[in-house]
PDB file of N, CA, C and O in Angstrom:
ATOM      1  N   UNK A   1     102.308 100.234  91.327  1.00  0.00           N
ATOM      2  CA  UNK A   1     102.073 101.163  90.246  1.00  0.00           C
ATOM      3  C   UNK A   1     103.355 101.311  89.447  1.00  0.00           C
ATOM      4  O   UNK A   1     104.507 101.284  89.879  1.00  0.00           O
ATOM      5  N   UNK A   2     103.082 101.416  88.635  1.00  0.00           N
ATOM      6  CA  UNK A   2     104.503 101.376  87.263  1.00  0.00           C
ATOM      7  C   UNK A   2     104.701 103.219  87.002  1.00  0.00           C
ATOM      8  O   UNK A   2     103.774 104.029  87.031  1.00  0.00           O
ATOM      9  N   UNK A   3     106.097 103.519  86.768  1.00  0.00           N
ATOM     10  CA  UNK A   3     105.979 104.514  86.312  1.00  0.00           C
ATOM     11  C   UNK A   3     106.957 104.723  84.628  1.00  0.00           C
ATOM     12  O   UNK A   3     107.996 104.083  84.462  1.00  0.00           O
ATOM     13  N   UNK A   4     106.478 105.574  83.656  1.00  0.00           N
ATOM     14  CA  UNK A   4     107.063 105.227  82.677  1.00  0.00           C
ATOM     15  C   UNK A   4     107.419 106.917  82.266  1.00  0.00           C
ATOM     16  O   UNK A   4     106.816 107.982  82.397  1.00  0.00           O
ATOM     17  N   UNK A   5     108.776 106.479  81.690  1.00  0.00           N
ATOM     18  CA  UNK A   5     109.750 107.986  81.857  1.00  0.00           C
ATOM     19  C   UNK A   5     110.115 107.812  80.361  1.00  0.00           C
ATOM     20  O   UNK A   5     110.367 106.734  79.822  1.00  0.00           O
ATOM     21  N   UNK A   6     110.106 109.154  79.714  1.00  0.00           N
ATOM     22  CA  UNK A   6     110.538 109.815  78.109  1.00  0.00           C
ATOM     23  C   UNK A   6     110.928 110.537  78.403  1.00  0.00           C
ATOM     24  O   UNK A   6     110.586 111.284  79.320  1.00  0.00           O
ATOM     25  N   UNK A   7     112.304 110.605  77.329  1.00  0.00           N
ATOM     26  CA  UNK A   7     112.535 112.193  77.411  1.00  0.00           C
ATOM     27  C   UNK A   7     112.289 113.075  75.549  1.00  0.00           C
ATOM     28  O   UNK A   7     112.745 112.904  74.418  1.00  0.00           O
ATOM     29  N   UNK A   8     111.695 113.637  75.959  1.00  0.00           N
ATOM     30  CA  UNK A   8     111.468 115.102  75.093  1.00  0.00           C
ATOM     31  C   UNK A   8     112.347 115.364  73.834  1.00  0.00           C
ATOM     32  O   UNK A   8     113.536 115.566  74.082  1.00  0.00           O
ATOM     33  N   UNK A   9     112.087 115.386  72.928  1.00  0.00           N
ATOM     34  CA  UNK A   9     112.553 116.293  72.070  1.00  0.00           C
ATOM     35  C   UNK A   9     113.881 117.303  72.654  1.00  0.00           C
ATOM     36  O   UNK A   9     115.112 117.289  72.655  1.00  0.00           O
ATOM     37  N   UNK A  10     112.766 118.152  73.127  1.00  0.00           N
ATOM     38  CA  UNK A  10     113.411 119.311  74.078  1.00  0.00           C
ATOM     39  C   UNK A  10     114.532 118.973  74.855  1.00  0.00           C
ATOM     40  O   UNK A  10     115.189 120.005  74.989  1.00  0.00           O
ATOM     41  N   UNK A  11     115.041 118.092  75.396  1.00  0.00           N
ATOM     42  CA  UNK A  11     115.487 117.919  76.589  1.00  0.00           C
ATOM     43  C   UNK A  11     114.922 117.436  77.830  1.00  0.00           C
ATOM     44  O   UNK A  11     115.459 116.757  78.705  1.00  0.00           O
ATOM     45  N   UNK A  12     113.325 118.069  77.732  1.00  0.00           N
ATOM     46  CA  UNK A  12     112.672 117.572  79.211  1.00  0.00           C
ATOM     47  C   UNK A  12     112.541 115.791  79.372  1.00  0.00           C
ATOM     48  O   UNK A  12     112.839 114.981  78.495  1.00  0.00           O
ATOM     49  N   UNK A  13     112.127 115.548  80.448  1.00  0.00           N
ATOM     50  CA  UNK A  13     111.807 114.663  81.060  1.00  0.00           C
ATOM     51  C   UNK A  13     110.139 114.455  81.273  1.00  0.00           C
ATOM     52  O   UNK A  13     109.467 115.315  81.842  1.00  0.00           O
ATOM     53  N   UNK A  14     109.569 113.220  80.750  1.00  0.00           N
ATOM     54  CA  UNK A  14     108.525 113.499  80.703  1.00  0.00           C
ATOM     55  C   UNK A  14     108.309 111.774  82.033  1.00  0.00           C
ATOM     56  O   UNK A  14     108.938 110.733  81.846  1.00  0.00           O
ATOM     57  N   UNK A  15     107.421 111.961  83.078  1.00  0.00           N
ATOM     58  CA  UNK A  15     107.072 110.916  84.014  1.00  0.00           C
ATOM     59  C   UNK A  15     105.790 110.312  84.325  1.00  0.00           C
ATOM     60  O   UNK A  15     105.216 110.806  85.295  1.00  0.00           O
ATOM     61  N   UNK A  16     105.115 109.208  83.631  1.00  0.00           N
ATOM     62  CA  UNK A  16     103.955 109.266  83.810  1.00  0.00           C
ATOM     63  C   UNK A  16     103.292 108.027  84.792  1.00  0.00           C
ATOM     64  O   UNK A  16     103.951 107.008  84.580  1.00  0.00           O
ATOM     65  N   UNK A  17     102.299 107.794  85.711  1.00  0.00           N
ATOM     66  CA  UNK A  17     102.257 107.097  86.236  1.00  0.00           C
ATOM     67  C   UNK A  17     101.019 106.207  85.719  1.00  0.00           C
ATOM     68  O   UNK A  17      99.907 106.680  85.950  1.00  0.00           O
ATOM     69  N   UNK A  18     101.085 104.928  85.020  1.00  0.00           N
ATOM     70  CA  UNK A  18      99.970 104.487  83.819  1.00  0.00           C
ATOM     71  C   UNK A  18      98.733 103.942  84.856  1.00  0.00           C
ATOM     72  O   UNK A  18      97.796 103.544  84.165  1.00  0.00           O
ATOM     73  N   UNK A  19      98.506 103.830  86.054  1.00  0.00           N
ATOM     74  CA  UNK A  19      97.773 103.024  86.460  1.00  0.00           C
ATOM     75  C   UNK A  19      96.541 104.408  87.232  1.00  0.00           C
ATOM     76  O   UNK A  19      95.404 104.185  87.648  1.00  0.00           O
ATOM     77  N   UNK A  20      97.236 105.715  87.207  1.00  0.00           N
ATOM     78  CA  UNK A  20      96.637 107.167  87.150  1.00  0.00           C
ATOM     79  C   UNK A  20      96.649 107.652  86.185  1.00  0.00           C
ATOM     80  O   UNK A  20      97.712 107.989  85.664  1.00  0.00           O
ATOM     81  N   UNK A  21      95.321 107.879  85.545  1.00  0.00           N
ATOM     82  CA  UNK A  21      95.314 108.658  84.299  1.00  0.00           C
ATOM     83  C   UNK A  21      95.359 110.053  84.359  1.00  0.00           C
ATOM     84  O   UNK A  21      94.777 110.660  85.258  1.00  0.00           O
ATOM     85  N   UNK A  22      95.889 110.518  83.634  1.00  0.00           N
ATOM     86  CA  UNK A  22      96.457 112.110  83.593  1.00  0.00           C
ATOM     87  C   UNK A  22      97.672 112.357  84.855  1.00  0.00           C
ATOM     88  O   UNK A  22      98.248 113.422  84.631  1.00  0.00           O
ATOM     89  N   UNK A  23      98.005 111.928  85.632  1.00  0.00           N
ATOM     90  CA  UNK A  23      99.217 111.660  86.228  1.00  0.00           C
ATOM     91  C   UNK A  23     101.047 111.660  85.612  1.00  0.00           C
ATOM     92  O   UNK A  23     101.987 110.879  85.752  1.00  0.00           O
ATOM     93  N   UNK A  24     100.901 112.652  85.081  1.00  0.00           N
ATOM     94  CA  UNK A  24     102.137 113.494  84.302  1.00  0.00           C
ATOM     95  C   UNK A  24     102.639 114.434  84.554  1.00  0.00           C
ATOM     96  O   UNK A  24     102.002 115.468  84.753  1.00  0.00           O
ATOM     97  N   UNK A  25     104.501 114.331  84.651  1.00  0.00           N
ATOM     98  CA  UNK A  25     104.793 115.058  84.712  1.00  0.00           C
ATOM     99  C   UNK A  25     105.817 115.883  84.064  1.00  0.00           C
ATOM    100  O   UNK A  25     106.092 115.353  82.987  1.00  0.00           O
ATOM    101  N   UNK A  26     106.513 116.968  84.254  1.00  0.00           N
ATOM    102  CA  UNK A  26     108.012 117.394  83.241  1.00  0.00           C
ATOM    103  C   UNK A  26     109.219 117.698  84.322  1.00  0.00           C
ATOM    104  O   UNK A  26     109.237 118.570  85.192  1.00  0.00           O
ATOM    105  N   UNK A  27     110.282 116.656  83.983  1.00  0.00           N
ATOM    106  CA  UNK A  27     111.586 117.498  84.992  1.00  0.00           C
ATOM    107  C   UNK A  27     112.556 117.753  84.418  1.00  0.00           C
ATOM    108  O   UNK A  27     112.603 117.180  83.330  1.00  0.00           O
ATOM    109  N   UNK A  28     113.533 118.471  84.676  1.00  0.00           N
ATOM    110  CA  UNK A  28     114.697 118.656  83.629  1.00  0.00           C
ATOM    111  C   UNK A  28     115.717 118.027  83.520  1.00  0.00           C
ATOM    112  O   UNK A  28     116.657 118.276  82.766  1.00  0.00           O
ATOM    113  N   UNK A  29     115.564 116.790  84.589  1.00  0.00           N
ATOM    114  CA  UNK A  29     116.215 115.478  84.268  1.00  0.00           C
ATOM    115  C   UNK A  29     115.260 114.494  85.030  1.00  0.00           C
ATOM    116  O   UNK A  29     114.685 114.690  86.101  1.00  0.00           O
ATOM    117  N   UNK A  30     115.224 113.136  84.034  1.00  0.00           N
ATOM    118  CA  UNK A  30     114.990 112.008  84.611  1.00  0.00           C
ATOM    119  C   UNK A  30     114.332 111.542  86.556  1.00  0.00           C
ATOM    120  O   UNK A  30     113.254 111.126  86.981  1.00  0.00           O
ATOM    121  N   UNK A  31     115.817 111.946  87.306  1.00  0.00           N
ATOM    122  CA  UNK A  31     115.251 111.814  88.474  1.00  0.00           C
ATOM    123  C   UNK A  31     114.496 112.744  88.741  1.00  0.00           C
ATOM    124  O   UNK A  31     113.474 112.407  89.337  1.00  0.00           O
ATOM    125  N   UNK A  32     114.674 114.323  88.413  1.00  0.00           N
ATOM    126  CA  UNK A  32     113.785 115.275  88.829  1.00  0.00           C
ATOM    127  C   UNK A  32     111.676 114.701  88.715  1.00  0.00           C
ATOM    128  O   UNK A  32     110.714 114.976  89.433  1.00  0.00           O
ATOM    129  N   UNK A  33     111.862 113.677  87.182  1.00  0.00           N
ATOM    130  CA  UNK A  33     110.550 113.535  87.075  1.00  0.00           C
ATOM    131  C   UNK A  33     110.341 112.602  87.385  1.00  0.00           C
ATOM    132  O   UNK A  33     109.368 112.277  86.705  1.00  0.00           O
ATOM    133  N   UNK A  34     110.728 111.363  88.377  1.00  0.00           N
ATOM    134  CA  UNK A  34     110.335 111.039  88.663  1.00  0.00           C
ATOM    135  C   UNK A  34     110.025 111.093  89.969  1.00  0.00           C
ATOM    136  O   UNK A  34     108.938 110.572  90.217  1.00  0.00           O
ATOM    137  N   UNK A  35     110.665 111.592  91.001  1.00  0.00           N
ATOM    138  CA  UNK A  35     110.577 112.077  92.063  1.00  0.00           C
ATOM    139  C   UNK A  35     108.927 113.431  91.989  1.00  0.00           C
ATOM    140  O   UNK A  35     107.851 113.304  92.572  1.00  0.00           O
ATOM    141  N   UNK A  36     109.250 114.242  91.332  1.00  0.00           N
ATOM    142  CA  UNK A  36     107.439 114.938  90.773  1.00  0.00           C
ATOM    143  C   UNK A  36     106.368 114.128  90.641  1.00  0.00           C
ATOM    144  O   UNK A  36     105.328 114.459  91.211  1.00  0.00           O
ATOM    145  N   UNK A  37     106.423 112.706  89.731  1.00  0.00           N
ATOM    146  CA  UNK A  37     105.450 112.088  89.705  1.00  0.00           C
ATOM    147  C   UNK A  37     104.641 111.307  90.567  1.00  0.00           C
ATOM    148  O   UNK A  37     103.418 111.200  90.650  1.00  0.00           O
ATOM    149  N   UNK A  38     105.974 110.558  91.458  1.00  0.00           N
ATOM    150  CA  UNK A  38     105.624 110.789  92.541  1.00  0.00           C
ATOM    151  C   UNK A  38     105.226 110.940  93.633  1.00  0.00           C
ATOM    152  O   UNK A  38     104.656 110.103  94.333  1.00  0.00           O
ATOM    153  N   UNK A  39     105.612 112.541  94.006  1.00  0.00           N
ATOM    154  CA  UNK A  39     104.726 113.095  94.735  1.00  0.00           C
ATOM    155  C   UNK A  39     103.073 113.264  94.577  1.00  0.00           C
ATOM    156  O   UNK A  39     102.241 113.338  95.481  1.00  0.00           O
ATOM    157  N   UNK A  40     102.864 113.300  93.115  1.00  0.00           N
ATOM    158  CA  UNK A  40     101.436 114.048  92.451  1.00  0.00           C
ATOM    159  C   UNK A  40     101.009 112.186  92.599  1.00  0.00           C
ATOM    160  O   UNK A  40     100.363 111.868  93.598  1.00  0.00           O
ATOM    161  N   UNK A  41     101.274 111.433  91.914  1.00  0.00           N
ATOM    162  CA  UNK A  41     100.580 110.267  92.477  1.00  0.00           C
ATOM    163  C   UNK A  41     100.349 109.938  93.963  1.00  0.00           C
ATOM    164  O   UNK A  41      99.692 108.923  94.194  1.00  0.00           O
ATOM    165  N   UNK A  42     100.747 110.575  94.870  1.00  0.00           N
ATOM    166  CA  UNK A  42     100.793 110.018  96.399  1.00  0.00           C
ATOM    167  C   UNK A  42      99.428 111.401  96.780  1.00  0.00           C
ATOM    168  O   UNK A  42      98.507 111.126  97.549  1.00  0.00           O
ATOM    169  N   UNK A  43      99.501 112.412  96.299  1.00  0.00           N
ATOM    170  CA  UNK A  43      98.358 113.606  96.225  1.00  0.00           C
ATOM    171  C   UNK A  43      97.012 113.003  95.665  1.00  0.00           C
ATOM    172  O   UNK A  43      95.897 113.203  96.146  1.00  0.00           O
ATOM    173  N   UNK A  44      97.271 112.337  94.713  1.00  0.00           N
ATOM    174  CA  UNK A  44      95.676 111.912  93.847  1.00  0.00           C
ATOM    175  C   UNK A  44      95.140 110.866  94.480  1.00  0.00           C
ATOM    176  O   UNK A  44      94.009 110.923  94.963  1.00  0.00           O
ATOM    177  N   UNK A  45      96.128 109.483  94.561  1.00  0.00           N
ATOM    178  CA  UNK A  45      95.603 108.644  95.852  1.00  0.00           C
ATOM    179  C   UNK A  45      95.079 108.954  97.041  1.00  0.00           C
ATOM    180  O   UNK A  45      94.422 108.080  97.606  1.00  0.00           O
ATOM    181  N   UNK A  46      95.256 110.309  97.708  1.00  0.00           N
ATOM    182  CA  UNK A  46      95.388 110.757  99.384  1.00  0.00           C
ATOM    183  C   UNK A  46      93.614 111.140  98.700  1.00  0.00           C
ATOM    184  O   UNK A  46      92.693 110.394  99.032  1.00  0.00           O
ATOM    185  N   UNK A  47      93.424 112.018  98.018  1.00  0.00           N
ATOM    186  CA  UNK A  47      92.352 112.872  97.262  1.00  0.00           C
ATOM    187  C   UNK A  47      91.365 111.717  96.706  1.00  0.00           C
ATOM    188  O   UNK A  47      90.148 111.876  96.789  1.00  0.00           O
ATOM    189  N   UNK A  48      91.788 110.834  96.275  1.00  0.00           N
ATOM    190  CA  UNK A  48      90.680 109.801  96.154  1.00  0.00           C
ATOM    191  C   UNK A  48      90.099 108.796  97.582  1.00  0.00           C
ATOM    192  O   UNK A  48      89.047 108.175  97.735  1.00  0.00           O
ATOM    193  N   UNK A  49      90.968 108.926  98.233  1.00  0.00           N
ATOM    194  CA  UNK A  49      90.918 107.988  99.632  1.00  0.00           C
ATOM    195  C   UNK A  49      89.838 108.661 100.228  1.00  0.00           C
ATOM    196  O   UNK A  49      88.787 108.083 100.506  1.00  0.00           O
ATOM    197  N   UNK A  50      90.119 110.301 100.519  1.00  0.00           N
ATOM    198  CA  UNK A  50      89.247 110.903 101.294  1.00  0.00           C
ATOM    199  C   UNK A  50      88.118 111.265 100.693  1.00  0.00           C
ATOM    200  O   UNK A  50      87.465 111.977 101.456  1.00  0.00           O
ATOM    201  N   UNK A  51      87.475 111.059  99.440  1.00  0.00           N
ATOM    202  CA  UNK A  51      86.753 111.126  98.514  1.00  0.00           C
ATOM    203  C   UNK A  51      85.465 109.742  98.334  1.00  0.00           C
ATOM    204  O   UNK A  51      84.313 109.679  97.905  1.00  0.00           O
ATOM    205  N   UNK A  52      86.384 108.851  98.891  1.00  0.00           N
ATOM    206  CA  UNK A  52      85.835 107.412  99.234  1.00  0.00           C
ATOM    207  C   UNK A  52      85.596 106.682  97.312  1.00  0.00           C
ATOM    208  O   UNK A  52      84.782 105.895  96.827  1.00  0.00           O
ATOM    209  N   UNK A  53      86.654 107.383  96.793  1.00  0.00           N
ATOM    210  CA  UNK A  53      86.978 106.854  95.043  1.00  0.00           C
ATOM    211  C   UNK A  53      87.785 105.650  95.305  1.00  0.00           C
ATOM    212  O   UNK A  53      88.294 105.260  96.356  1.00  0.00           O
ATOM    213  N   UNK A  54      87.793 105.095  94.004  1.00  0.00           N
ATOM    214  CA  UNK A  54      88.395 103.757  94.056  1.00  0.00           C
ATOM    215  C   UNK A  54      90.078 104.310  93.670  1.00  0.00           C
ATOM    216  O   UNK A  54      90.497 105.154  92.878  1.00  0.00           O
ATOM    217  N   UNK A  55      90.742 103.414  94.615  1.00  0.00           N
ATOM    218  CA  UNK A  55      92.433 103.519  93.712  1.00  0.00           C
ATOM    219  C   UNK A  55      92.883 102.407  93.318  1.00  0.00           C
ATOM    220  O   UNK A  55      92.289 101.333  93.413  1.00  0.00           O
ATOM    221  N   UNK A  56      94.548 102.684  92.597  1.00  0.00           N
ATOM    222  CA  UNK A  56      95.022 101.943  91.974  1.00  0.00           C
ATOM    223  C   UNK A  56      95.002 100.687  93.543  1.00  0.00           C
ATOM    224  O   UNK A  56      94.666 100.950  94.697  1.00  0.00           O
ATOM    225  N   UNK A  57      95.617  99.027  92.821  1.00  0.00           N
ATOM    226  CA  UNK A  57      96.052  98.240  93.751  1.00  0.00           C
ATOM    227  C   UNK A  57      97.168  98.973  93.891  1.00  0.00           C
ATOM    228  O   UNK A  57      97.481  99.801  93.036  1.00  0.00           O
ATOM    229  N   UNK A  58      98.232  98.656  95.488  1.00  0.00           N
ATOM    230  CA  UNK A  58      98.938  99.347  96.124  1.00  0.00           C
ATOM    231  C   UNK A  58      99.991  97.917  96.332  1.00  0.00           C
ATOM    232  O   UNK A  58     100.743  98.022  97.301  1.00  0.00           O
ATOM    233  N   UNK A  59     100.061  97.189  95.882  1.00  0.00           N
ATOM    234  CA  UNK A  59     100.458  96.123  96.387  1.00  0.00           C
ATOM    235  C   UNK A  59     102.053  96.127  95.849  1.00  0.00           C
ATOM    236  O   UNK A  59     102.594  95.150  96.366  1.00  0.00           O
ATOM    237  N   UNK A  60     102.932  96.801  95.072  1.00  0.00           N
ATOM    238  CA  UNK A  60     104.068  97.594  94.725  1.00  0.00           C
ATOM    239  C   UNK A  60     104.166  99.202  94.543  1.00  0.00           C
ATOM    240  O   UNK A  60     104.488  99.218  93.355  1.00  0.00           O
ATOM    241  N   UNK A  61     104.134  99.917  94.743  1.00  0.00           N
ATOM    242  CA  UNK A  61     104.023 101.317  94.639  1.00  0.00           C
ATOM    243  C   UNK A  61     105.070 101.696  93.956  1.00  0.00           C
ATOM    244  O   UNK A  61     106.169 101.412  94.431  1.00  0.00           O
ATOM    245  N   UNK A  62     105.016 102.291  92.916  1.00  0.00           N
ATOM    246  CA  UNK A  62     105.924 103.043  91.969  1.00  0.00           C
ATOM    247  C   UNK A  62     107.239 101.515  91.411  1.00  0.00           C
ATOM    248  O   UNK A  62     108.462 101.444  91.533  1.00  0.00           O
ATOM    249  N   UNK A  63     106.333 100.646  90.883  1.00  0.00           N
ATOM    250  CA  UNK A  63     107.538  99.179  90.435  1.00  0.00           C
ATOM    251  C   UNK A  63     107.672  99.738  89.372  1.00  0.00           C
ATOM    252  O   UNK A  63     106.905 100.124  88.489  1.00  0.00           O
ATOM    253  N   UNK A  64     109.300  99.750  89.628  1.00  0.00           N
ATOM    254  CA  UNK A  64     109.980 100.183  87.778  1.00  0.00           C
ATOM    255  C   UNK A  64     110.632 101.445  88.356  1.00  0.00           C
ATOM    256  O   UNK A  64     111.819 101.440  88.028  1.00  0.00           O
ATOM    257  N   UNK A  65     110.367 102.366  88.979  1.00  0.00           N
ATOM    258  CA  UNK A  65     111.117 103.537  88.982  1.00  0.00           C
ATOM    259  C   UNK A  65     112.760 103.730  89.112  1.00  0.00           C
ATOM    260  O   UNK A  65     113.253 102.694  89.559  1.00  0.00           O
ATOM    261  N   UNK A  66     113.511 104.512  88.913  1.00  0.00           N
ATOM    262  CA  UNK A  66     114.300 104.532  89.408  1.00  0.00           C
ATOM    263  C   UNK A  66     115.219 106.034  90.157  1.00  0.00           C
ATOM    264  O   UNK A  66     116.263 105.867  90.788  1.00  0.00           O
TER     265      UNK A  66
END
Protein backbone atom coordinates (compact mmCIF):
# COMPACT_ATOMS: atom_id res chain seq x y z
CA UNK A 1 0.00 0.00 0.00
CA UNK A 2 1.43 3.46 -0.92
CA UNK A 3 1.06 6.26 1.31
CA UNK A 4 0.97 9.89 0.01
CA UNK A 5 1.84 12.92 2.37
CA UNK A 6 0.96 17.02 1.76
CA UNK A 7 1.44 19.49 3.71
CA UNK A 8 -1.28 22.19 4.25
CA UNK A 9 -1.48 25.56 3.67
CA UNK A 10 -1.77 25.72 7.38
CA UNK A 11 1.15 23.99 8.39
CA UNK A 12 -0.62 20.59 8.88
CA UNK A 13 0.35 17.45 7.53
CA UNK A 14 -2.01 15.82 5.52
CA UNK A 15 -1.43 11.44 5.11
CA UNK A 16 -3.39 9.54 2.87
CA UNK A 17 -3.38 5.93 2.18
CA UNK A 18 -4.59 5.68 -1.86
CA UNK A 19 -5.30 2.02 -2.03
CA UNK A 20 -8.09 2.89 1.20
CA UNK A 21 -10.47 5.25 0.27
CA UNK A 22 -11.23 7.86 2.79
CA UNK A 23 -8.14 6.74 4.78
CA UNK A 24 -6.84 10.32 5.85
CA UNK A 25 -5.20 11.82 8.02
CA UNK A 26 -3.79 15.39 9.82
CA UNK A 27 -0.42 15.57 11.94
CA UNK A 28 1.46 18.47 12.88
CA UNK A 29 4.38 17.15 11.28
CA UNK A 30 5.01 14.79 8.51
CA UNK A 31 6.06 11.78 10.71
CA UNK A 32 3.24 12.46 13.13
CA UNK A 33 0.93 11.69 9.87
CA UNK A 34 2.21 9.21 8.86
CA UNK A 35 2.58 7.12 11.72
CA UNK A 36 -1.71 8.12 12.25
CA UNK A 37 -2.29 6.83 8.90
CA UNK A 38 -1.00 4.08 9.64
CA UNK A 39 -2.44 3.03 12.43
CA UNK A 40 -6.16 3.88 10.88
CA UNK A 41 -5.12 1.78 7.79
CA UNK A 42 -4.08 -1.33 9.98
CA UNK A 43 -7.89 -0.58 11.91
CA UNK A 44 -9.86 -0.61 8.47
CA UNK A 45 -8.02 -3.70 7.16
CA UNK A 46 -8.52 -5.60 10.78
CA UNK A 47 -12.53 -4.24 10.28
CA UNK A 48 -12.75 -5.48 6.83
CA UNK A 49 -11.04 -8.93 7.58
CA UNK A 50 -13.53 -9.61 10.30
CA UNK A 51 -16.32 -8.37 8.13
CA UNK A 52 -15.23 -11.02 5.48
CA UNK A 53 -14.78 -7.50 2.91
CA UNK A 54 -12.30 -7.55 0.38
CA UNK A 55 -8.77 -5.69 1.13
CA UNK A 56 -6.12 -3.96 -0.37
CA UNK A 57 -3.17 -6.61 -1.83
CA UNK A 58 -0.74 -6.76 1.21
CA UNK A 59 2.13 -7.80 -0.65
CA UNK A 60 4.24 -4.31 0.50
CA UNK A 61 2.45 -2.56 3.25
CA UNK A 62 2.77 1.12 3.52
CA UNK A 63 5.68 1.24 0.14
CA UNK A 64 6.82 4.81 0.02
CA UNK A 65 6.46 5.87 3.59
CA UNK A 66 8.82 7.33 5.48
Amino acid sequence: MNIETEKEEDGRWLAEVTELPGVMVYGENKKEAILKVKALALRVIADRIEHGEKIPELGEVFAGSV
